[in-house]
mmCIF file of the N, C-alpha and C atoms, coordinates in Angstrom:
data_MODEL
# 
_entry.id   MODEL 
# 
loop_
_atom_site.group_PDB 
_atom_site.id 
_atom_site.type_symbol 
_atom_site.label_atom_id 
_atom_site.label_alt_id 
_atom_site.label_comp_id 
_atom_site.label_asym_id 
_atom_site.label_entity_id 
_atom_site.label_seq_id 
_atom_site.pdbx_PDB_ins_code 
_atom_site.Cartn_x 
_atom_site.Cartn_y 
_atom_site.Cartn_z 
_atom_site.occupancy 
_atom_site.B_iso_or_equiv 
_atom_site.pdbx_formal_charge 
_atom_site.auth_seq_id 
_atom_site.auth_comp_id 
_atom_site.auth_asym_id 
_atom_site.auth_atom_id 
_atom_site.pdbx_PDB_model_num 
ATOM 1   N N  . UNK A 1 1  ? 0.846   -1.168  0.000   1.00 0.00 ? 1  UNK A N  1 
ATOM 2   C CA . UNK A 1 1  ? 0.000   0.000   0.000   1.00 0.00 ? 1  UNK A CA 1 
ATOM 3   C C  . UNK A 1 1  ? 0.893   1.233   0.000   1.00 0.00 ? 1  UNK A C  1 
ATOM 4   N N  . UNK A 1 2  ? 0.594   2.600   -1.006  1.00 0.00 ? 2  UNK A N  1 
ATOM 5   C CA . UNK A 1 2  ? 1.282   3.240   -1.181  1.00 0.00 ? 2  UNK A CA 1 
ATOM 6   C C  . UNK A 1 2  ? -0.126  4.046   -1.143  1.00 0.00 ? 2  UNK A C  1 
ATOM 7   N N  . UNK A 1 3  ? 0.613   5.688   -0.079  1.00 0.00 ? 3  UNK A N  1 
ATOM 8   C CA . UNK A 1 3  ? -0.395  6.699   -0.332  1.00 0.00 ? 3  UNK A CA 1 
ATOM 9   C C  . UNK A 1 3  ? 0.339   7.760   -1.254  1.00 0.00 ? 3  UNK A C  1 
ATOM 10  N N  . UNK A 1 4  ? -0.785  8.517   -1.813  1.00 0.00 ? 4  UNK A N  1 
ATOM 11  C CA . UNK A 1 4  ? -0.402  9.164   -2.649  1.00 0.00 ? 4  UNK A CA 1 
ATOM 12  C C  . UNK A 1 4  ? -1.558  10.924  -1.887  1.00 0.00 ? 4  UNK A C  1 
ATOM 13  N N  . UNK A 1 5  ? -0.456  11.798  -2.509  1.00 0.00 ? 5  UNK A N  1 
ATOM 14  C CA . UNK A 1 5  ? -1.101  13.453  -2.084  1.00 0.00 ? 5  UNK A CA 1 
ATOM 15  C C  . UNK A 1 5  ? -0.795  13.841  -3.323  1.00 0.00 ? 5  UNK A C  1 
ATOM 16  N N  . UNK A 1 6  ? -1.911  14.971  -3.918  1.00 0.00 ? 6  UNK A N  1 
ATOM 17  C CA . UNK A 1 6  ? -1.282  15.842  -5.007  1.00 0.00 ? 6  UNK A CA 1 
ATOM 18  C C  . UNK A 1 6  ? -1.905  16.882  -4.699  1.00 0.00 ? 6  UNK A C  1 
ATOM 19  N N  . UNK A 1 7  ? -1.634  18.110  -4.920  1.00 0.00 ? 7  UNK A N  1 
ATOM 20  C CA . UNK A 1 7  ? -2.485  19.560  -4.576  1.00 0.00 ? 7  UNK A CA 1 
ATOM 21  C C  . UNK A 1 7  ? -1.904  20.452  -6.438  1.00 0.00 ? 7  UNK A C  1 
ATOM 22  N N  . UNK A 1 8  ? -2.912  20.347  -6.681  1.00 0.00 ? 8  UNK A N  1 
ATOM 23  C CA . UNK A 1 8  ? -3.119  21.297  -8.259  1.00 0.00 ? 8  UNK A CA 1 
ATOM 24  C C  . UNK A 1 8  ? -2.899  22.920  -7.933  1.00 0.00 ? 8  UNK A C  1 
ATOM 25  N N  . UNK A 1 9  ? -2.365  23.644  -8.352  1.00 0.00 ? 9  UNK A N  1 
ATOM 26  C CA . UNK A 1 9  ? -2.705  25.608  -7.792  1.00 0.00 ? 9  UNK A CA 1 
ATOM 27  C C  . UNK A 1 9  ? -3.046  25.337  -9.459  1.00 0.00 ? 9  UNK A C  1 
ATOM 28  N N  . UNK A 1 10 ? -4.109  26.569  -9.515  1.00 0.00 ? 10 UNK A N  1 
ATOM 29  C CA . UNK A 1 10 ? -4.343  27.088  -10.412 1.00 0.00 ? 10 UNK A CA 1 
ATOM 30  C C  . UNK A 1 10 ? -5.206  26.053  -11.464 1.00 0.00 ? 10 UNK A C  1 
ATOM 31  N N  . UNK A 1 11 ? -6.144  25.376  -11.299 1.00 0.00 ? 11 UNK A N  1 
ATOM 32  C CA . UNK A 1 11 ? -6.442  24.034  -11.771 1.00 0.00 ? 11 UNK A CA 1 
ATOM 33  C C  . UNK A 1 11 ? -7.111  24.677  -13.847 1.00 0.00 ? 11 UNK A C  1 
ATOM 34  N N  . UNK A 1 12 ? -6.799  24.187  -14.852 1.00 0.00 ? 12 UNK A N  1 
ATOM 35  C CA . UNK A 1 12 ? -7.680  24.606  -16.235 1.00 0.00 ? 12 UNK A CA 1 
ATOM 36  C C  . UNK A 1 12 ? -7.319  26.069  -16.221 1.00 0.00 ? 12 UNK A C  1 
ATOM 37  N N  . UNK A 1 13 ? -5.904  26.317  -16.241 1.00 0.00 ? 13 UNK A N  1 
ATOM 38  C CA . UNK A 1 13 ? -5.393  28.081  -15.679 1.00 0.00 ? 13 UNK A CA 1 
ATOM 39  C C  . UNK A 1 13 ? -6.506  28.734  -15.637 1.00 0.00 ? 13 UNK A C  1 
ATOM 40  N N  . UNK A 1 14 ? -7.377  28.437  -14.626 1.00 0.00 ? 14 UNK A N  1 
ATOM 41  C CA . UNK A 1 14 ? -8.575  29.893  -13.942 1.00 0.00 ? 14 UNK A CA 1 
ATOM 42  C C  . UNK A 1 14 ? -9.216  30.125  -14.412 1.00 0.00 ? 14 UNK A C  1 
ATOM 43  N N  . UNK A 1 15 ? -10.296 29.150  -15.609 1.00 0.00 ? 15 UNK A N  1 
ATOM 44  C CA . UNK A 1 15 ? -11.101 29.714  -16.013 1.00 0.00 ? 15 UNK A CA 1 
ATOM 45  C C  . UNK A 1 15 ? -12.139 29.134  -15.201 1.00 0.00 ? 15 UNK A C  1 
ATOM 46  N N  . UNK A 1 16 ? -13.745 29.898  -15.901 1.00 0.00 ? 16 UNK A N  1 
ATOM 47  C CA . UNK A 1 16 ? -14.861 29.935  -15.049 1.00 0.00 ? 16 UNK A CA 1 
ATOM 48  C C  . UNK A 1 16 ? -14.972 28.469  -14.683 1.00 0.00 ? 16 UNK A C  1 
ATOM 49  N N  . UNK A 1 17 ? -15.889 28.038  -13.379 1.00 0.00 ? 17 UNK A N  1 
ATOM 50  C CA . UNK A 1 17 ? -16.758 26.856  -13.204 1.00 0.00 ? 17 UNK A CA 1 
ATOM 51  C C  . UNK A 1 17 ? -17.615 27.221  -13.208 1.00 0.00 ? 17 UNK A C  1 
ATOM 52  N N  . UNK A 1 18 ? -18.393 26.041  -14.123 1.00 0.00 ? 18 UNK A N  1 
ATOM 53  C CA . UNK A 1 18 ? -19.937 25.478  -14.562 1.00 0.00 ? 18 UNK A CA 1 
ATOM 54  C C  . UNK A 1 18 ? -20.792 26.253  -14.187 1.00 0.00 ? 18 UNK A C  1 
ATOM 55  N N  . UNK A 1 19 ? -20.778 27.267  -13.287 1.00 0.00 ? 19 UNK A N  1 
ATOM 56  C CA . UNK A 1 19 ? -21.398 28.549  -13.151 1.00 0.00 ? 19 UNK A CA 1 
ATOM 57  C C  . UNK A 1 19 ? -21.533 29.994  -13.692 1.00 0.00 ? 19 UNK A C  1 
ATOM 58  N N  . UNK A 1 20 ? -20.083 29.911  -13.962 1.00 0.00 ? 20 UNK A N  1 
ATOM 59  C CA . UNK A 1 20 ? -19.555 30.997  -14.829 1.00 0.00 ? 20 UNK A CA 1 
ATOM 60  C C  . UNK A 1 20 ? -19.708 31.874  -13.965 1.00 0.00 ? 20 UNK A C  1 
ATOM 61  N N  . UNK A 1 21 ? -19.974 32.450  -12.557 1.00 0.00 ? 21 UNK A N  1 
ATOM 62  C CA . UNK A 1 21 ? -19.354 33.274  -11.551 1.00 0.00 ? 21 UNK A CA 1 
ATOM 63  C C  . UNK A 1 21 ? -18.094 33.561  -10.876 1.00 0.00 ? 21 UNK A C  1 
ATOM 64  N N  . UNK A 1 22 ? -17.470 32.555  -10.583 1.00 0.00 ? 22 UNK A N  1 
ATOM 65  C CA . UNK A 1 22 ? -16.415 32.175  -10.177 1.00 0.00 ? 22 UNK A CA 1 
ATOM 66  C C  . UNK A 1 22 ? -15.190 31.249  -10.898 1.00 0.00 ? 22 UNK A C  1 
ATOM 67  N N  . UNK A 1 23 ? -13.717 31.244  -10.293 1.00 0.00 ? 23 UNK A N  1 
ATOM 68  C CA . UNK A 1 23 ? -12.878 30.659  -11.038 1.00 0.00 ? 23 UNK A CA 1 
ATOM 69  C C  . UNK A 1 23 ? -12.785 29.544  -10.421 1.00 0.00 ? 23 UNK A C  1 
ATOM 70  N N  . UNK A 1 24 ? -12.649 28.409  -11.182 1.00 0.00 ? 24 UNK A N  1 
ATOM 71  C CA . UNK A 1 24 ? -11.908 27.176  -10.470 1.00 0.00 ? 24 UNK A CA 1 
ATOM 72  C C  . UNK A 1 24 ? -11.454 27.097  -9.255  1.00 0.00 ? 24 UNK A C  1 
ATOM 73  N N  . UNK A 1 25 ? -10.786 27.043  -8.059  1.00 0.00 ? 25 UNK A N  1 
ATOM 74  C CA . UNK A 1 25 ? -10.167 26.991  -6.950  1.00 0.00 ? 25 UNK A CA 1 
ATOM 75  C C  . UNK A 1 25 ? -9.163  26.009  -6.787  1.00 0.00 ? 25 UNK A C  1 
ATOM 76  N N  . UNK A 1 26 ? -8.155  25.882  -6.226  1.00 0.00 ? 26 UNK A N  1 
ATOM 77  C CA . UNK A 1 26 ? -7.012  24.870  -6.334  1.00 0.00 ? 26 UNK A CA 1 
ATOM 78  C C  . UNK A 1 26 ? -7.746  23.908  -5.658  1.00 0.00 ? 26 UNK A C  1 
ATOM 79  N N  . UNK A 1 27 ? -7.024  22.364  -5.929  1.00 0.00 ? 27 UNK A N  1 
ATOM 80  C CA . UNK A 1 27 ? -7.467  20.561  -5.501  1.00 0.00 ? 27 UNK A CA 1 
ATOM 81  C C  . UNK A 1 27 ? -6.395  20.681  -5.101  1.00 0.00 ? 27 UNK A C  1 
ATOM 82  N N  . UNK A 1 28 ? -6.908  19.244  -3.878  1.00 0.00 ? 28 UNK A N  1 
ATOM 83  C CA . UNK A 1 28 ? -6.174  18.481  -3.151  1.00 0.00 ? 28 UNK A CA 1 
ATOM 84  C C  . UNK A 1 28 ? -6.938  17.202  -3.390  1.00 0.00 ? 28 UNK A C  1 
ATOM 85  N N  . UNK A 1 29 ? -6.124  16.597  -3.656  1.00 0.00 ? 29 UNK A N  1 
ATOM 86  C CA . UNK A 1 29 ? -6.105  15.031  -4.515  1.00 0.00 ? 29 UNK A CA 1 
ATOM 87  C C  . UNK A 1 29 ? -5.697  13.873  -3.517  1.00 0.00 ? 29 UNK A C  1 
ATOM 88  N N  . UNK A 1 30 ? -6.291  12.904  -2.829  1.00 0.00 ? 30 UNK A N  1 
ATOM 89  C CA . UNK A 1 30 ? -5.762  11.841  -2.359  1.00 0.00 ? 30 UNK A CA 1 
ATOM 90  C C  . UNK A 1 30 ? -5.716  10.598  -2.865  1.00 0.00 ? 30 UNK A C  1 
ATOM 91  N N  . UNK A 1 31 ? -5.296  9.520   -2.408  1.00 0.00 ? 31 UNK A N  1 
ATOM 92  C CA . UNK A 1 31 ? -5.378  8.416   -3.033  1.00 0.00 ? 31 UNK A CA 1 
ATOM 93  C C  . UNK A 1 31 ? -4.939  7.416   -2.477  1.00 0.00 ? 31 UNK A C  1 
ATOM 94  N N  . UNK A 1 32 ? -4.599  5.999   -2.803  1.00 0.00 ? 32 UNK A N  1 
ATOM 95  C CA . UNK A 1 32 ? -3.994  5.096   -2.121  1.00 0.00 ? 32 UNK A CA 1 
ATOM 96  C C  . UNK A 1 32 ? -3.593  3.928   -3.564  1.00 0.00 ? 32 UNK A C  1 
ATOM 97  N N  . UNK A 1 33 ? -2.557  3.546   -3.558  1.00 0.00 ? 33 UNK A N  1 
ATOM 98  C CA . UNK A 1 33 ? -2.127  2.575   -4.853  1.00 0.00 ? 33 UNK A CA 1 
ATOM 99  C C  . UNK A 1 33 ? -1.845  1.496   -4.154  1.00 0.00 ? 33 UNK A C  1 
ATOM 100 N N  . UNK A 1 34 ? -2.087  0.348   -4.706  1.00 0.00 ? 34 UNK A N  1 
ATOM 101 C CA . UNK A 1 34 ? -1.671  -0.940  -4.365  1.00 0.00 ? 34 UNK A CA 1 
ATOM 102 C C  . UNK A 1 34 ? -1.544  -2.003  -5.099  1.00 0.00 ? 34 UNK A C  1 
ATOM 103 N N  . UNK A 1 35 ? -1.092  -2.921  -5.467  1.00 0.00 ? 35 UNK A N  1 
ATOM 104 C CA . UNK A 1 35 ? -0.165  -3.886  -5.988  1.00 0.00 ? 35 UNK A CA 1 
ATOM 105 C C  . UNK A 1 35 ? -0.443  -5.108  -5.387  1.00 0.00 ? 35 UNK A C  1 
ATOM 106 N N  . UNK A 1 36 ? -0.930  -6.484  -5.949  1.00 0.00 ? 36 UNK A N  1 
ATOM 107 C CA . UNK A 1 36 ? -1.083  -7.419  -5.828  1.00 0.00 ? 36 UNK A CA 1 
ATOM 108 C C  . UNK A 1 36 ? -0.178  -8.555  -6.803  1.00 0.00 ? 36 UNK A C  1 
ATOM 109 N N  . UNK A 1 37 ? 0.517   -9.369  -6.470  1.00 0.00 ? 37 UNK A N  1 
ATOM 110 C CA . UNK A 1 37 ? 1.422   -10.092 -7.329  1.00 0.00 ? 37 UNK A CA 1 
ATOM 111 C C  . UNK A 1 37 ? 1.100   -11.390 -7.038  1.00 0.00 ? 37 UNK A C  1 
ATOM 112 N N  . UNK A 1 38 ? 0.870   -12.240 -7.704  1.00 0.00 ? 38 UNK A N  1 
ATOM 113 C CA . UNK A 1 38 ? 1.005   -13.876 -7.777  1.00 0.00 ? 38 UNK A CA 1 
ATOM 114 C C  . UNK A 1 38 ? 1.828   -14.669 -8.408  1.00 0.00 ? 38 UNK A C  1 
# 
């Protein structure tokens, strides 16, 4: 088991969201990877 973090700044360089009021806002991305072998 491997965790994983990513944080985006500036996510689609700043354009509107699906609202078209506001800009995008930076993500924080988590995750977890894992690997099984037989």
């Amino acid at each position: 088991m491997q965790p994983d973090f990513q944080y985006v700044w500036n996510p689609s360089g700043g354009v509107a969201d699906w609202t078209g009021n506001r800009r995008v806002g930076n993500e924080a991305v988590f995750g977890l990877h894992s690997s099984l072998t037989f």
